[in-house]
C-alpha positions in Angstrom: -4.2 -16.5 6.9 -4.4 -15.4 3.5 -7.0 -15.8 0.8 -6.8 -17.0 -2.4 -7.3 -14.1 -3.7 -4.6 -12.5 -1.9 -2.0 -15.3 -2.2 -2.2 -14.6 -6.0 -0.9 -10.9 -5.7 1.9 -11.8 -3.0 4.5 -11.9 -5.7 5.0 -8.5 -7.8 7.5 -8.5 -10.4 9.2 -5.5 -10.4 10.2 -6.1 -13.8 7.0 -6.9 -15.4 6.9 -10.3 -16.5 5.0 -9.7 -19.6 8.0 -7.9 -20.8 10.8 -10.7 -19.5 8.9 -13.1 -20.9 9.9 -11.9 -24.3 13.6 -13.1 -23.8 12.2 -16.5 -22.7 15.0 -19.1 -24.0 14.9 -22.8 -24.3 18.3 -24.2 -22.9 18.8 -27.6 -22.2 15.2 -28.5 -21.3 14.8 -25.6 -19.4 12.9 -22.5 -19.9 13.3 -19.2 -18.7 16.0 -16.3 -19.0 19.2 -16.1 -18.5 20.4 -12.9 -15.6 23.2 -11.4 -14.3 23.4 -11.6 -10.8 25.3 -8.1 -9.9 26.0 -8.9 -6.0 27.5 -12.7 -6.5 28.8 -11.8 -10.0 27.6 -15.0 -11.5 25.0 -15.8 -14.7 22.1 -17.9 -13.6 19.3 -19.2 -15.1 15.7 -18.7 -14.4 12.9 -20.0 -14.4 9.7 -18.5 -16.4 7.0 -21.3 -15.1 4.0 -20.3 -13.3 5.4 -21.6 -9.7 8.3 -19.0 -9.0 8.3 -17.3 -12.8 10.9 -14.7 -12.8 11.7 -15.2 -9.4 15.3 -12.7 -9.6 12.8 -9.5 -10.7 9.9 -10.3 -8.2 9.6 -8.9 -4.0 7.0 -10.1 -2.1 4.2 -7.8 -1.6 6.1 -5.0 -3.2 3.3 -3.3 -4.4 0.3 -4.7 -1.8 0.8 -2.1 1.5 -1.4 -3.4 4.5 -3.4 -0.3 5.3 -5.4 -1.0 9.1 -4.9 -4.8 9.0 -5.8 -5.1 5.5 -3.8 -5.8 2.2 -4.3 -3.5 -0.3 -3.8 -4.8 -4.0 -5.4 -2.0 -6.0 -1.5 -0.8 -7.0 -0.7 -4.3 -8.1 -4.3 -4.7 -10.3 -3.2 -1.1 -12.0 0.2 -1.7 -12.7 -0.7 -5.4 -14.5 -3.4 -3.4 -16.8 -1.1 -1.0 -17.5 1.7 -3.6 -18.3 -0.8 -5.4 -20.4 -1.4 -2.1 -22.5 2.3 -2.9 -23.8 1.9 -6.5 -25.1 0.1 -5.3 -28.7 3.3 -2.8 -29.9 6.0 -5.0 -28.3 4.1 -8.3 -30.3 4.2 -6.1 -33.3 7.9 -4.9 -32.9 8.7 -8.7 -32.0 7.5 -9.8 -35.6 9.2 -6.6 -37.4 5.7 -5.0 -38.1 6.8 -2.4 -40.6 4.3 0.7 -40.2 2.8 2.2 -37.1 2.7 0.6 -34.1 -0.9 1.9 -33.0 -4.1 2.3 -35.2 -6.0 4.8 -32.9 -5.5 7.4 -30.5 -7.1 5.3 -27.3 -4.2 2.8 -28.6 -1.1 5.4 -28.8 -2.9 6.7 -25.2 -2.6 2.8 -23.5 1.0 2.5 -24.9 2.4 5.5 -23.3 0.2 4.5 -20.2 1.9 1.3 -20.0 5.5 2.8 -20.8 4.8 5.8 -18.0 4.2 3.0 -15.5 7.2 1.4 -15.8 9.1 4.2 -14.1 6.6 4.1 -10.7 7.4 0.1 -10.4 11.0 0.9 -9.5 12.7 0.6 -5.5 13.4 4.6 -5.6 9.3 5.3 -6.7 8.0 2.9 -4.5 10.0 4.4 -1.7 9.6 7.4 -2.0 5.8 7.3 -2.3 5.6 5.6 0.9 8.4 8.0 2.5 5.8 11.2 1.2 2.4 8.9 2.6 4.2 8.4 5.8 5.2 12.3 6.5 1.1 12.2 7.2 0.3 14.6 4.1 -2.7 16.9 4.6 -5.5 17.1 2.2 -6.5 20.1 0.7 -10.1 20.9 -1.0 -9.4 23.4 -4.3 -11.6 25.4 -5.7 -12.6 23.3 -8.6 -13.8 20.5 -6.6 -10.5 18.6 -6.7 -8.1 17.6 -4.0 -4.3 18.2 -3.2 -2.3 16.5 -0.7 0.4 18.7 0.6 3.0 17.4 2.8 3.4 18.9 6.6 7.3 18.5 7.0 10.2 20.5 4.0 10.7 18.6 1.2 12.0 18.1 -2.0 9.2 20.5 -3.8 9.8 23.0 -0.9 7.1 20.5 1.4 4.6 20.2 -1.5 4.0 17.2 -3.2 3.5 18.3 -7.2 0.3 17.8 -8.0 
């Protein structure tokens, strides 16, 4: 059985709902977004309260792996603080903010943080992070102190994993 802990990072948006929450609508008493349904071909509406917010853009455990018997949610906690490094510039671009959209470099780094990380919630990154963890990747110690994982079977980077 589940903690509550755990419970609460069971649903991970793979859209980040920081950023749908900015098309939130109010339509007939309702409120939520409106999305396109690509399979069924249909316009529905959904939801954006806390029980089931967003329900269209989230998979369960997406981003929690069970690693020996245990859940993992370190990718889930990383990708919300990342997200959240958006909210300032998209608040400011939202109110038509004339001027710059950071005031210091640690700002313009969390943006592009948070915009970088948007490519790695995707299906394809996902999958193809787990497809490179499964192949059983061998660590290698380098010079410098560091570590590189390189893949045993052929791959797309010739059975390296860029590091």
């Amino acid at each position: 059985m589940l903690s509550g802990k755990e419970l609460k990072y069971k649903n991970n948006h793979i859209i980040p709902s920081g950023l749908l929450r900015q098309w939130v609508t109010y339509d007939e008493g309702r409120h939520g977004v409106f999305q396109y349904d690509l399979q069924k071909k249909k316009i529905n509406f959904a939801s954006a309260r806390k029980r089931g917010a967003f329900s269209f853009a989230a998979i369960d455990n997406f981003y929690v792996p069970t690693i020996q018997n245990q859940r993992r949610i370190d990718i889930e906690l990383w990708l919300g603080k990342l997200e959240s490094q958006l909210r300032p510039a998209i608040d400011k671009l939202k109110a038509g903010t004339e001027g710059i959209l950071v005031a210091t470099r640690e700002d313009a780094m969390r943006l592009l943080q948070g915009i970088f990380s948007l490519r790695h919630r995707t299906d394809a990154s996902i999958n193809a992070n787990r497809a490179y963890f499964n192949n059983k990747p061998k660590k290698t110690n380098l010079p410098n102190g560091r570590q590189r994982y390189r893949s045993i079977g052929p791959g797309k980077y010739g059975g390296r994993y860029p590091t």
